[in-house]
C-alpha positions as CSV (number, residue, x, y, z in Angstrom):
1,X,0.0,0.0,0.0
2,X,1.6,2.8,-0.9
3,X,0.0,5.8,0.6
4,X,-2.8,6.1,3.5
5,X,-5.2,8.7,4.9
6,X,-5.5,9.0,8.3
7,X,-7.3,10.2,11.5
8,X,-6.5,14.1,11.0
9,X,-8.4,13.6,8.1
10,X,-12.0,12.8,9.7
11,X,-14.7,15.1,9.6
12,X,-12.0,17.7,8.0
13,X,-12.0,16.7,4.6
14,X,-10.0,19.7,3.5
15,X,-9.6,18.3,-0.5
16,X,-6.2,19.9,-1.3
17,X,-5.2,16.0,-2.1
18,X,-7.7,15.3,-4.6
19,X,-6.7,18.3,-6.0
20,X,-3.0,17.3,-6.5
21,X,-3.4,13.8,-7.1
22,X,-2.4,13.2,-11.1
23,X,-4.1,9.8,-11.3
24,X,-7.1,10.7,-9.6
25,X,-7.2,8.3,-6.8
26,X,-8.4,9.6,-3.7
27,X,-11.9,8.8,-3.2
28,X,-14.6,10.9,-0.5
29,X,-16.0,8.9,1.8
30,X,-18.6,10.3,4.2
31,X,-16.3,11.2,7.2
32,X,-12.8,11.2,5.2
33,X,-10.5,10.7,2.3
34,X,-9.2,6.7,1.1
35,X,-6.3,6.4,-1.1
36,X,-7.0,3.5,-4.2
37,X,-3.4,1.7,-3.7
38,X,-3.9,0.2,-7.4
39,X,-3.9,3.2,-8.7
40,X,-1.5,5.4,-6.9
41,X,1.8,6.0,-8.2
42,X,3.5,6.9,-5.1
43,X,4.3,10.4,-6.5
44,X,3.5,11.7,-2.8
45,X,1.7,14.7,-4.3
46,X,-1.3,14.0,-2.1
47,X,1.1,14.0,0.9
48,X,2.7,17.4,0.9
49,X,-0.9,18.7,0.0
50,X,-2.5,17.8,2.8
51,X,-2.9,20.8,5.2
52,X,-3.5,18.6,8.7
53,X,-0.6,15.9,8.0
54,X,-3.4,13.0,7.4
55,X,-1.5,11.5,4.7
56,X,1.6,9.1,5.1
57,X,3.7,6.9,2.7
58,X,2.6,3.4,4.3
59,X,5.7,2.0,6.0
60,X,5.7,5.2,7.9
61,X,2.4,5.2,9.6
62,X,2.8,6.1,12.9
63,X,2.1,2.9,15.1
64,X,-1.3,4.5,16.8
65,X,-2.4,5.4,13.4
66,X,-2.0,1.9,12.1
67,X,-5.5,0.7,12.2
68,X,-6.0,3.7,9.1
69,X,-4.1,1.0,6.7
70,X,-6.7,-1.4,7.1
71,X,-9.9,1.1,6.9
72,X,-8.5,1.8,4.0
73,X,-8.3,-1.2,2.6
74,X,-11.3,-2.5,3.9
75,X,-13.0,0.7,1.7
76,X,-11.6,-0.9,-1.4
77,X,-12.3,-4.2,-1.0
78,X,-15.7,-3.4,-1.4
79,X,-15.6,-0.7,-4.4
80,X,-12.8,-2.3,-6.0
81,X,-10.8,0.2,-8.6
82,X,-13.4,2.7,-10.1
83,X,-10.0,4.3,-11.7
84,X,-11.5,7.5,-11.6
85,X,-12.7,9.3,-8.2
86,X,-14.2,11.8,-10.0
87,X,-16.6,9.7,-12.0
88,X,-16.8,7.3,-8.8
89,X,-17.9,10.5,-6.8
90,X,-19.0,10.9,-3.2
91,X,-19.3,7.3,-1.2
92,X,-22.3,7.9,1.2
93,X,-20.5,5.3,3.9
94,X,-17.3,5.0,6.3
95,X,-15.4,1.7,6.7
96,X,-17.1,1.2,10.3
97,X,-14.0,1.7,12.4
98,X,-14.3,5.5,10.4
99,X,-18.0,5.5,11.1
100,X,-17.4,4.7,14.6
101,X,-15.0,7.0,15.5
102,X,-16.5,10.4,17.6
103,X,-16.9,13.3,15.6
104,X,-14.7,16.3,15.5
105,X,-15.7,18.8,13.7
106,X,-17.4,19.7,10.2
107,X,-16.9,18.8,6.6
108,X,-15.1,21.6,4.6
């Protein structure tokens, strides 16, 4: 897995990633941001975009953020590869360790 949205990124949802992704593989969820590891390049455009620090390189995960890596790859295995995030659009539903989590603020 190459790159992996994390906590900071619930209920912030700032978009600067989408917006600097070249391959168009970051995909809205309700509460946050996923990362399509099939179709990532590992440019790390996404990364240095992301105005909380939500977004690391997966080896580097922080240990207490580790659970993120499998959210996100529990939102794939049910969507699969849309290869496209625009055309995919919005997902009205959270893996539901992301659903579960307490809220924290407001969708921007």
């Amino acid at each position: 897995m190459p790159y992996v949205v994390t906590e900071a990124c619930v209920d912030i949802k700032d978009n600067s990633c989408i917006a600097e992704c070249p391959v168009d593989c970051i995909y809205e969820g309700e509460r946050m941001m996923y990362i399509q590891p099939a179709e990532c390049i590992d440019c790390g455009a996404c990364e240095a975009a992301c105005p909380v620090q939500a977004i690391y390189f997966a080896p580097e995960v922080p240990p207490e953020l580790e659970q993120f890596v499998g959210f996100n790859e529990e939102f794939f295995a049910e969507i699969g590869s849309p290869r496209s995030s625009r055309k995919f659009g919005k997902s009205a539903r959270d893996v539901p360790g992301v659903a579960a989590l307490p809220a924290k603020g407001t969708d921007s």
